[in-house]
N, C-alpha and C positions, 0 to 999 in steps of 0.2 A: 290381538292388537297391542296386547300391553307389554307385551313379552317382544315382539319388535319393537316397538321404542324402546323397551329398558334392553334391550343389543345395541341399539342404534345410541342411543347414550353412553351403552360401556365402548363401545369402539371408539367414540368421538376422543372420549375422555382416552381410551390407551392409546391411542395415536397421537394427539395432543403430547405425552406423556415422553412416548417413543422422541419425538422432534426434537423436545426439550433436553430430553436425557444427547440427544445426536448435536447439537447445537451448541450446548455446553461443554462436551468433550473436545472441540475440534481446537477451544483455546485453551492454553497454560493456567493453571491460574495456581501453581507454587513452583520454586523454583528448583531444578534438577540441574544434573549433570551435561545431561544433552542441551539443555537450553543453555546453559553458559558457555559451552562448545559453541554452540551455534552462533549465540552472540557475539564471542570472539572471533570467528573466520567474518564475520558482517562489518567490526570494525577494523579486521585489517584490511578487506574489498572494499573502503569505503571510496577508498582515492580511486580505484579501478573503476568503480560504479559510477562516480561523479563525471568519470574522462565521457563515459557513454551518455550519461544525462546532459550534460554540455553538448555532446557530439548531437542529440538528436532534439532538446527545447532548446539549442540557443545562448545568448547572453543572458538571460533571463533565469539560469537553470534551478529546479527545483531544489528542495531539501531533501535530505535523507532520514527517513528517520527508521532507527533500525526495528522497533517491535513492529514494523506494516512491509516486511520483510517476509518471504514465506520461501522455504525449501521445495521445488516439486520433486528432486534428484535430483540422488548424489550417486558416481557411480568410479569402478576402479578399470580403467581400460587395460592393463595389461593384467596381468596373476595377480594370484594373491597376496597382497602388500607389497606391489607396484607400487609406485611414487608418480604416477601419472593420473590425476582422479578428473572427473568433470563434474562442475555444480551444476544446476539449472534451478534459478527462482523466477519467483516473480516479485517485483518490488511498488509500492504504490506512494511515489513521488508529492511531496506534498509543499504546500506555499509555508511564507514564514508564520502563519496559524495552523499549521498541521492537521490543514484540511489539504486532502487526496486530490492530488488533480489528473490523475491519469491511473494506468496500470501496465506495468514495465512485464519482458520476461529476459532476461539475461542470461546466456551461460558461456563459462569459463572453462578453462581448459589449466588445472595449475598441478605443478610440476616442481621437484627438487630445484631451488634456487634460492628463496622461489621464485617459479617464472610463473605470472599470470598471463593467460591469454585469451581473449573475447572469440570466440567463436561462435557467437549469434545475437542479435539482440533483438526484439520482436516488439513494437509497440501494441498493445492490447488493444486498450480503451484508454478515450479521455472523457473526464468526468467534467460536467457543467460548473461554473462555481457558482456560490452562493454571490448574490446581486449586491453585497456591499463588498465584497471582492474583486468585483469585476471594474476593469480599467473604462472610462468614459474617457470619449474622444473630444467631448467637449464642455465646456461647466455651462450649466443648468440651472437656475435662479430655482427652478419649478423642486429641485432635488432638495434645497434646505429647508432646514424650520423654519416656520411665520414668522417667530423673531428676529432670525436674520436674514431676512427678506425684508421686514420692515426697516429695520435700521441701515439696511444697503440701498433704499431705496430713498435716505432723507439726502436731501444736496449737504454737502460739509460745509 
């Protein structure tokens, strides 16, 4: 009996372990080569991405913000060092608190020019916002503090 639990403990604990080590690795956390590459092709797409964020939220359109920015593929359609490459991310569009309100997939199509060009855009998900985010249609006495409730309540 004791010797299954002390298993059943050590596996908890190396899986637990395992997660942790899998979770951590998947963000950056110093900075390199590739990530400054990456950064720099995000803010020259930034005008391209905004066309397609406008084109699909609207007047309203979100923020960009580039570290919530993710690469899935990158790839070269002709030979080897062709000048015709295709990106494909995903992008997670966020209000002016740079909280997430959706999750984008994008890819281009860019070319010696350069010529950018959208060749898909895919809407994911969209995310709930948190409750003092969210637009009310109407004012509500019942939504303010009791002090200004009371003081809107004295005749002037």
């Amino acid at each position: 009996m004791k010797k299954m639990l002390i298993a059943f403990i050590l596996s908890v604990v190396l899986v637990t372990l395992f997660q942790i080590k899998l979770a951590s690795a998947s963000e950056p956390t110093q900075d390199s080569e590739e990530l400054r590459l990456q950064d720099m092709l995000m803010i020259m797409l930034t005008p391209n991405i905004r066309e397609v964020l406008e084109n699909y939220y609207g007047p309203n359109t979100p923020g960009i913000t580039p570290w919530k920015i993710k690469i899935i593929q990158t790839k070269r359609v002709q030979h080897f060092r062709g000048f015709i490459l295709v990106i494909t991310f995903e992008i997670e569009p966020t209000t002016g608190h740079n909280v997430s309100i959706g999750k984008d997939r994008i890819t281009y199509r860019i070319s010696f020019g350069p010529k950018v060009e959208l060749i898909e855009h895919t809407h994911i998900e969209t995310y709930d916002l948190p409750y003092e985010l969210q637009e009310t249609s109407s004012f509500d006495l019942n939504k303010l503090p009791r002090l200004f409730k009371y003081v809107l309540s004295k005749p002037f």
